[in-house]
C-alpha positions as CSV (number, residue, x, y, z in Angstrom):
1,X,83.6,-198.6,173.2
2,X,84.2,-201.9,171.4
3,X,87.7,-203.1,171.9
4,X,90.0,-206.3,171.1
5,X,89.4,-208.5,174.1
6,X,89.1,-211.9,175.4
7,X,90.9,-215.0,176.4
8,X,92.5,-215.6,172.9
9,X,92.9,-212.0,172.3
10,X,96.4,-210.1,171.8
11,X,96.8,-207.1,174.4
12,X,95.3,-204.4,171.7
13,X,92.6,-201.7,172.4
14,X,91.2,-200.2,169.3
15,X,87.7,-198.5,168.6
16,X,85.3,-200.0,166.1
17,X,85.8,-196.8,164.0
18,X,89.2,-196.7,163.9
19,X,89.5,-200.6,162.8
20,X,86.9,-199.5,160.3
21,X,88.6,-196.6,158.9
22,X,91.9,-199.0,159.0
23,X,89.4,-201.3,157.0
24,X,88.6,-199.3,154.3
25,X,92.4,-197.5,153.9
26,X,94.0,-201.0,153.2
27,X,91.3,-202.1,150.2
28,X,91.2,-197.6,149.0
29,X,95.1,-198.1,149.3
30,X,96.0,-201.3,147.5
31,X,93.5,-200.2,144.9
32,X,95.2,-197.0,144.2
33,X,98.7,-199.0,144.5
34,X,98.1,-201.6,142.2
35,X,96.3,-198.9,139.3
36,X,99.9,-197.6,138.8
37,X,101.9,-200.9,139.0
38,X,99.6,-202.9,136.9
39,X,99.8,-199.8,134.3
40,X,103.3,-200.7,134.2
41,X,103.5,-204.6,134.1
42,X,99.9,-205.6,133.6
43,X,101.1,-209.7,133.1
44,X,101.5,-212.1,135.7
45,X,102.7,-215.4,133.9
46,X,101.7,-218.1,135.9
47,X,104.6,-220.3,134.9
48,X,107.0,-217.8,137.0
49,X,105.1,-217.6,140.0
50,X,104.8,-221.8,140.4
51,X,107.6,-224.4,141.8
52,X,106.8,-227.5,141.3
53,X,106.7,-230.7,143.9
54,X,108.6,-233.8,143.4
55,X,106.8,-236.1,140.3
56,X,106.5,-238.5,143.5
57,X,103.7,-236.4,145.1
58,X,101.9,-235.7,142.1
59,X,102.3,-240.2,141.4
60,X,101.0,-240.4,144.9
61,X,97.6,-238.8,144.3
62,X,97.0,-239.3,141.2
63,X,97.6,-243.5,141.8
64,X,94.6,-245.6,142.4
65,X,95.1,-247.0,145.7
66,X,95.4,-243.7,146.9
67,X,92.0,-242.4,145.4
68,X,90.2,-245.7,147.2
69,X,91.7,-245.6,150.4
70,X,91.1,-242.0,151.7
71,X,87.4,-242.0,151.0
72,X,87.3,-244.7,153.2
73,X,89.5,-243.3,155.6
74,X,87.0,-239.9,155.0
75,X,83.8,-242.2,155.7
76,X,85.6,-243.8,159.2
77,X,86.5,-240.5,160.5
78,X,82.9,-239.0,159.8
79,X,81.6,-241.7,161.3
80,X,84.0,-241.4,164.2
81,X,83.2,-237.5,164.5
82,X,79.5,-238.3,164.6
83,X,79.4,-240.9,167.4
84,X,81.8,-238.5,169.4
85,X,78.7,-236.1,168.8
86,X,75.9,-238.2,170.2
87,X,76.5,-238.2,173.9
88,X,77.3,-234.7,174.1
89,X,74.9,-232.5,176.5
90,X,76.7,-228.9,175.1
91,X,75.7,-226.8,172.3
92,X,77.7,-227.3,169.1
93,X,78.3,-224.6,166.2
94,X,78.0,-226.3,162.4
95,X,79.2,-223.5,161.4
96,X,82.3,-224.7,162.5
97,X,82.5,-227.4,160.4
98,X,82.5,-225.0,157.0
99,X,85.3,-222.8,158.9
100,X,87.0,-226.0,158.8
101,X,86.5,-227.2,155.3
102,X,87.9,-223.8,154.1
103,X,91.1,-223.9,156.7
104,X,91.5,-227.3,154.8
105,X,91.4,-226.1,151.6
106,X,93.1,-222.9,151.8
107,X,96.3,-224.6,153.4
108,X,95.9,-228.0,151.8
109,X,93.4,-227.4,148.2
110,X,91.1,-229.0,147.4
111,X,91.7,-232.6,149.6
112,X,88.6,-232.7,150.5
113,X,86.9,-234.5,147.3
114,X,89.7,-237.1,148.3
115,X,88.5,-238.1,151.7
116,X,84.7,-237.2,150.7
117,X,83.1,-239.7,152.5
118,X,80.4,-239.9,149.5
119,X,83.3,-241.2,147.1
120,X,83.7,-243.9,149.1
121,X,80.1,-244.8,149.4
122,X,79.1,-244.5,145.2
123,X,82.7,-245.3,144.5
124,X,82.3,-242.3,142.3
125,X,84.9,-239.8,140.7
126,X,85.3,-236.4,141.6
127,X,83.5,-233.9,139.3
128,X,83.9,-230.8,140.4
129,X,84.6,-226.7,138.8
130,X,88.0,-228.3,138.0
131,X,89.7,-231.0,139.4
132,X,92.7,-229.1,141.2
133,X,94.0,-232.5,142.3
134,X,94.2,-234.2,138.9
135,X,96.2,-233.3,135.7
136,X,94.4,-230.4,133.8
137,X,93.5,-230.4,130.3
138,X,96.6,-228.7,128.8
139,X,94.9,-227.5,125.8
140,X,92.1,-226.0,127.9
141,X,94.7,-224.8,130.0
142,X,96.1,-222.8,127.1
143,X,93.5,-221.5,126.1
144,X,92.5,-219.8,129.3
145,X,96.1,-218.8,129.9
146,X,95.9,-217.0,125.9
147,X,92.0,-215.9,126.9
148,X,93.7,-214.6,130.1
149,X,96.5,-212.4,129.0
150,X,95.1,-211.2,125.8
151,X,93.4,-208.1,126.0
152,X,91.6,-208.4,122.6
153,X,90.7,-211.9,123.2
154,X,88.2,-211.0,125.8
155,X,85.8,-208.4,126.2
156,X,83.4,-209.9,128.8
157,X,80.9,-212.0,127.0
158,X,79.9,-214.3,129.1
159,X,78.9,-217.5,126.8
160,X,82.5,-217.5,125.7
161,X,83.6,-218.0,129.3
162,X,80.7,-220.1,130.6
163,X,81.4,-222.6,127.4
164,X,85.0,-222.4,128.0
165,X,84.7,-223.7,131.7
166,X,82.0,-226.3,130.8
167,X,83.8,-227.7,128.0
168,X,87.1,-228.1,130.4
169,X,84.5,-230.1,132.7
170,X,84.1,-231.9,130.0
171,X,87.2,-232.9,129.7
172,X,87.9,-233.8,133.1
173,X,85.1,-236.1,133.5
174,X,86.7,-238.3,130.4
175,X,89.7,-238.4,132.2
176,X,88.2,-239.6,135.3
177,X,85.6,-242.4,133.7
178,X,82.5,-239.6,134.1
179,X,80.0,-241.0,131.5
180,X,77.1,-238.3,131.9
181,X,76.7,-237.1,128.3
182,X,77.4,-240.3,126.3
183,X,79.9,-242.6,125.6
184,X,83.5,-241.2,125.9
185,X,86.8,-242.4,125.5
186,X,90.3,-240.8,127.4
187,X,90.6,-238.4,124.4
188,X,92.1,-234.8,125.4
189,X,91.6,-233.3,122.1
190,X,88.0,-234.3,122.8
191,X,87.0,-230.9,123.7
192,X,88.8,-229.0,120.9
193,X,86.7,-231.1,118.5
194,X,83.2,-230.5,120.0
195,X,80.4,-229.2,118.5
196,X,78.6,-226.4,119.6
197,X,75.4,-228.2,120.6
198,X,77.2,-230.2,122.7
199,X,78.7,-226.7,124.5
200,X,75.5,-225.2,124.5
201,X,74.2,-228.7,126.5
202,X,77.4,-229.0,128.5
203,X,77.0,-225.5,130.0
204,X,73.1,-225.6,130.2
205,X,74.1,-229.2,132.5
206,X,76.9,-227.4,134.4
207,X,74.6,-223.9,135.6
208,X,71.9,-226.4,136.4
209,X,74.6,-228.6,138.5
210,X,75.6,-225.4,140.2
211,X,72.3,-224.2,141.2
212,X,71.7,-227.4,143.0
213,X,74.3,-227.3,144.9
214,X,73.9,-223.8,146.0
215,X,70.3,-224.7,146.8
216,X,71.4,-228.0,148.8
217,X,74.4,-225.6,150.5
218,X,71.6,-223.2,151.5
219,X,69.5,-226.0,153.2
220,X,72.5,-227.3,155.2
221,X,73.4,-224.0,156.3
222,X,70.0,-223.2,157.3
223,X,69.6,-226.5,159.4
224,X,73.5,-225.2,161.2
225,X,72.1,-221.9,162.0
226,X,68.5,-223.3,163.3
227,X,70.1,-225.3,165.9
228,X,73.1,-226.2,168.1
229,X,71.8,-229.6,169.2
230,X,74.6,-232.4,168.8
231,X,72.1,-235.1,168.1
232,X,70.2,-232.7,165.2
233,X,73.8,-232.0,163.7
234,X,74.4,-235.8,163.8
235,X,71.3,-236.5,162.2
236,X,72.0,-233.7,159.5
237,X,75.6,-234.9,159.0
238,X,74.6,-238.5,158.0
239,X,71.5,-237.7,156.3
240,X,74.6,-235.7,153.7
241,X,76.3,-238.5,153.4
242,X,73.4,-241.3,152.6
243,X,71.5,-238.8,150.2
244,X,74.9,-237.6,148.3
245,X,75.4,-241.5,147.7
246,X,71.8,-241.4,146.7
247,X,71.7,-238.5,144.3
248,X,75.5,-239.7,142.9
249,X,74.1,-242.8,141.6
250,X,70.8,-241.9,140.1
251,X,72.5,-238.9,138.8
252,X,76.2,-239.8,138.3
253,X,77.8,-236.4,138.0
254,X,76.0,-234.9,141.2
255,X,77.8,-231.9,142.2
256,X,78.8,-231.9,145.8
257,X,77.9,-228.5,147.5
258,X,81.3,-229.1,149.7
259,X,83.3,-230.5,147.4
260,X,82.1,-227.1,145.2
261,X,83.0,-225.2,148.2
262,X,86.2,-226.5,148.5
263,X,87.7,-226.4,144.7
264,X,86.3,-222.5,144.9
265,X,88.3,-222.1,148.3
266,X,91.4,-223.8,146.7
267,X,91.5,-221.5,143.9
268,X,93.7,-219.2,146.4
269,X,95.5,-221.8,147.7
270,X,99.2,-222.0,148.0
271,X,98.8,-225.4,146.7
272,X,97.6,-226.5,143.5
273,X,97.8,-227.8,140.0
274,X,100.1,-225.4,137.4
275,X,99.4,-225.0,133.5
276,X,101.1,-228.8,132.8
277,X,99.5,-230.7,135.9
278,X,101.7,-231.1,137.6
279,X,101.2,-230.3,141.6
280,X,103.2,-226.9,142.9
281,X,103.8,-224.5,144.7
282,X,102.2,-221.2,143.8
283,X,101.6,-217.7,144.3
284,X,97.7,-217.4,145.5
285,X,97.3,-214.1,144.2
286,X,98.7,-215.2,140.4
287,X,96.8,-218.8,140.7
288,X,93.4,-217.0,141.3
289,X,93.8,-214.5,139.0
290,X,94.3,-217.1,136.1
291,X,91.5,-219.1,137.0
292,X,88.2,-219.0,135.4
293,X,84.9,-219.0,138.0
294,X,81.8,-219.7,136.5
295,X,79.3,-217.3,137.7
296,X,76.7,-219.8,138.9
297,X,79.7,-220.7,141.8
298,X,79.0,-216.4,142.8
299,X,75.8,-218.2,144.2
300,X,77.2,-221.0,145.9
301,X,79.8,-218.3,147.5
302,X,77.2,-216.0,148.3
303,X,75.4,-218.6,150.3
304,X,78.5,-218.9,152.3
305,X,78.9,-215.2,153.0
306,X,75.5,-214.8,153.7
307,X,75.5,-217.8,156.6
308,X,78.7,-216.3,158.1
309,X,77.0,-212.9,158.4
310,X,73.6,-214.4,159.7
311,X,75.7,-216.9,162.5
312,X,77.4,-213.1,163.3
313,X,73.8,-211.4,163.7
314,X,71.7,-214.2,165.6
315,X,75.0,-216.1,167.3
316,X,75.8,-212.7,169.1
317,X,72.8,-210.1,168.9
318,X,74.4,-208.0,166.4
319,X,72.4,-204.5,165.5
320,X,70.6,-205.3,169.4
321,X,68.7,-208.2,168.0
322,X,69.1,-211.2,169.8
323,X,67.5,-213.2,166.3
324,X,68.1,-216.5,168.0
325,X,65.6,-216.4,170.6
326,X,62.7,-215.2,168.2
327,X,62.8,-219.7,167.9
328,X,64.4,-222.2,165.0
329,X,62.7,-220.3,161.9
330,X,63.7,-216.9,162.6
331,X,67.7,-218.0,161.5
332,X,66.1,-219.3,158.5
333,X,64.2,-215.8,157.9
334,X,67.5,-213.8,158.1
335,X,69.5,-216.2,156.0
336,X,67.0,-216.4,153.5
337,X,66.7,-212.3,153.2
338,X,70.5,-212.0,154.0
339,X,70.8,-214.3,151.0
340,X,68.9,-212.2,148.6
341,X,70.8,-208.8,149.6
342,X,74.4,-210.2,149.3
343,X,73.6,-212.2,145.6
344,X,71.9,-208.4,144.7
345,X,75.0,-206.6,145.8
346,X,77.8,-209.0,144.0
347,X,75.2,-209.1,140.6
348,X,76.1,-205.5,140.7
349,X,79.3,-205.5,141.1
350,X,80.4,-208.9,138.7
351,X,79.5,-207.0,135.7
352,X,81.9,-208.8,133.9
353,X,82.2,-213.0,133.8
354,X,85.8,-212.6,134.7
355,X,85.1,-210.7,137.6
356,X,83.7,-213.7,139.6
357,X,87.0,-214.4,140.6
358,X,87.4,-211.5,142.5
359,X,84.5,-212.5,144.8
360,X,86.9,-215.7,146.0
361,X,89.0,-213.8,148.1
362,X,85.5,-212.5,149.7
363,X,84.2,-215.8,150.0
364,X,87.5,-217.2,151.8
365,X,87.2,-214.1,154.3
366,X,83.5,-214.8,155.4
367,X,84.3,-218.5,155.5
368,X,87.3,-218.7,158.0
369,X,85.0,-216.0,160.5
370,X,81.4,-218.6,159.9
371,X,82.1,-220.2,163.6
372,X,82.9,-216.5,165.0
373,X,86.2,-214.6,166.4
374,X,89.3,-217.1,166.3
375,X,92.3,-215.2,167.3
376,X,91.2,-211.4,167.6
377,X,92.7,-208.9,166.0
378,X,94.8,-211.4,163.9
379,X,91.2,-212.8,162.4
380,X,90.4,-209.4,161.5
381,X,93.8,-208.2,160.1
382,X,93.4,-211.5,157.8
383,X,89.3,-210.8,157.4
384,X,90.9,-207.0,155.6
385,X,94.1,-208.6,154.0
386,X,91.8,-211.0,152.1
387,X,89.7,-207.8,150.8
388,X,92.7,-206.2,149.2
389,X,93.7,-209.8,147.9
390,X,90.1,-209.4,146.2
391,X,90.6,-206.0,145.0
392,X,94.4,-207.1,143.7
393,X,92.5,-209.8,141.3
394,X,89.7,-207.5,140.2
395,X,92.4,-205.3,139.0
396,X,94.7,-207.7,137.3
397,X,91.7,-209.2,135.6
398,X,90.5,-205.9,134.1
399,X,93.7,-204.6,133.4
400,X,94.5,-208.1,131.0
401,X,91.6,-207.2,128.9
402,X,91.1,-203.7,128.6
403,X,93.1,-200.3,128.3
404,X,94.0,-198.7,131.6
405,X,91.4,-196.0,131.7
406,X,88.7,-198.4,130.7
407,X,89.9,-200.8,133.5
408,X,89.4,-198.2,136.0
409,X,85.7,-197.6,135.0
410,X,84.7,-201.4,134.5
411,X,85.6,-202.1,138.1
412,X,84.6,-199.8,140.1
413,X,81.3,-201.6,140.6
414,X,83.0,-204.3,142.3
415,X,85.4,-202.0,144.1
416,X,82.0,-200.7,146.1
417,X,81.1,-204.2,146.8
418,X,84.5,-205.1,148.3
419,X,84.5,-201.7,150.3
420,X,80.8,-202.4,151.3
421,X,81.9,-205.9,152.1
422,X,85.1,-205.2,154.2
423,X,83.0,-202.6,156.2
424,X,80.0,-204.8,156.8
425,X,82.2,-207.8,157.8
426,X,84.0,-205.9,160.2
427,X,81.3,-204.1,161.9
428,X,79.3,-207.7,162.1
429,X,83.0,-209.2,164.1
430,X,82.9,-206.7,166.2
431,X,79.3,-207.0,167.5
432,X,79.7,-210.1,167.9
């Protein structure tokens, strides 16, 4: 019988089946909760769910000593980390080092492009989904808050959405001195004003940005899994940094696979950017629901799923296999296939652009478990609580833009996924 035990563990006993069973009551439960509540009071104004911070805080980040100095500060302390690494004899878990990144952002948002040790390298501005720790574009902002709450606005197509998030891109690189696509100037009407060619080349740019970094996040989670050897990891840590700097000046604009990472992990956070900019505290649930996810980052969160789930399987001998002694490739393998199944399952279930932010919550569960068990059962309570967050946000979404019954129906694709997900993950802990 598997039970809840270890150094770090709470005194709890409880059979796999029964944590399963608890597993899928919590996401069948809040599903069946939220169906009547949302029928009721479908809006969820984000203006009443935010408090914002002092003007002092926002002054603070946004001013430009601040933006030079912790890049710097970012590149000393990788550089610290990495000597700390060389005369090590032990194995070490990269894996880890995502867990980490997404503790960061979940608590803190999005800090990391901040202290990106890359920025201070290229001396390059953060361009990113959506710069969480600079003011937003408030007519963008409206938009998506009218697109958002208007269930006749939307219906699902998805080159409304992808040209809406690309175009707000836009705008965010002419704030920060981005010159990819031309010569710009600080306008913020610049994106109301733009033709449709330039949209249809902004979001082309964007999806191809995206599947870079999902393909560069893939290779760095493939070298992670393949090996635990301190000097390999330093190698691999440094090797990022010096081809970022590379890549960020031949191709200004260069998305960052981590920095992507983080802004999708920060879309839950507690800490964020509101409507008008201005830094605040916020409901996670109402911040992620009004956010818009291109679905080229599903890929980039998929990768991360599927590398938690692999590090569970060949880490630990899930399933009997003990994957990591079949040699360095055989990691590879599984992530590779793992890959494939998990962006097959969530293509089923985001049948609808607005969806994608549903699989956030499901990104931020697999994320904090990638280095394994970190507090048992608490990891797993938070591993199911982050399920129902996702099935919360699938609803709220659906219900914004459709009728009740037709809500119901449009999501229960992605209800199966999260279901399928929750039970998966948990089984995976617990064999590990």
């Amino acid at each position: 019988m598997a039970t809840l035990t270890g150094s770090w563990s709470l005194p709890i006993t409880v059979p796999l089946s029964v944590a399963l069973a608890c597993g899928a009551g919590a996401v069948i439960v809040t599903a069946a909760a939220l169906s009547g509540r949302a029928a009721r009071n479908p809006d969820m104004p984000a203006q009443r769910w935010s408090r914002p911070l002092p003007a002092t805080f926002g002054r603070v980040i946004a001013a430009r000593s601040t933006r030079a100095v912790l890049p710097v500060l970012g590149l000393i302390a990788t550089a610290a980390g990495c000597v700390a690494l060389v005369p090590r004899a032990t194995p070490v878990n990269g894996l880890a080092a995502l867990a980490a990144l997404t503790w960061v952002a979940l608590t803190a948002g999005p800090i990391y492009r901040l202290v990106n040790p890359v920025r201070a390298v290229t001396a390059a501005p953060p361009s990113v989904l959506a710069d969480s720790t600079a003011p937003v574009d408030r007519h963008a902002a409206a938009a998506a808050q009218a697109q958002a709450s208007d269930p006749h606005h939307a219906t699902g197509e998805a080159n409304n959405d992808r040209e809406g998030t690309a175009l707000a891109d836009h705008a965010r690189r002419h704030r920060h001195g981005d010159h990819r696509h031309g010569d710009h100037h600080d306008d913020p009407h610049t994106t109301a004003t733009a033709p449709l060619a330039d949209a249809t080349t902004a979001v082309t740019a964007f999806a191809a940005e995206l599947r870079y970094a999902s393909a560069w996040l893939f290779a760095l989670c493939a070298i992670l899994l393949s090996t635990q050897d301190p000097q390999v990891l330093t190698v691999t840590v440094a090797l990022h940094v010096v081809a970022q700097s590379g890549l960020a000046r031949w191709r200004p604009g260069t998305l960052d696979p981590l920095e992507v990472l983080s802004d999708l992990v920060a879309r839950i956070a507690p800490l964020g950017r509101d409507l008008e900019g201005r830094l605040a505290w916020r409901n996670p649930l109402v911040a992620v629901t009004h956010t818009n996810v291109p679905r080229g980052a599903v890929t980039l969160g998929a990768v991360v799923i599927a590398a938690s789930m692999t590090g569970a399987m060949t880490g630990r001998g899930a399933a009997g296999i003990d994957v990591a002694a079949l040699g360095t490739v055989a990691p590879v393998i599984v992530l590779a296939g793992t890959l494939a199944i998990v962006l097959a399952v969530l293509h089923l279930g985001v049948i609808r652009p607005f969806f994608a932010s549903a699989t956030v919550p499901l990104v931020v569960a697999y994320a904090t478990v990638a280095a394994g068990r970190w507090w048992p059962p608490v990891d797993l309570i938070t591993f199911v609580v982050l399920h129902t967050v996702a099935i919360a946000v699938l609803h709220r979404q659906a219900i914004a833009r459709h009728d009740l019954r037709t809500a119901r129906a449009v999501q229960l694709p992605m209800r199966v996924v999260v279901m399928l997900s929750v039970l998966t993950g948990l089984t995976l802990l617990w064999a590990s």
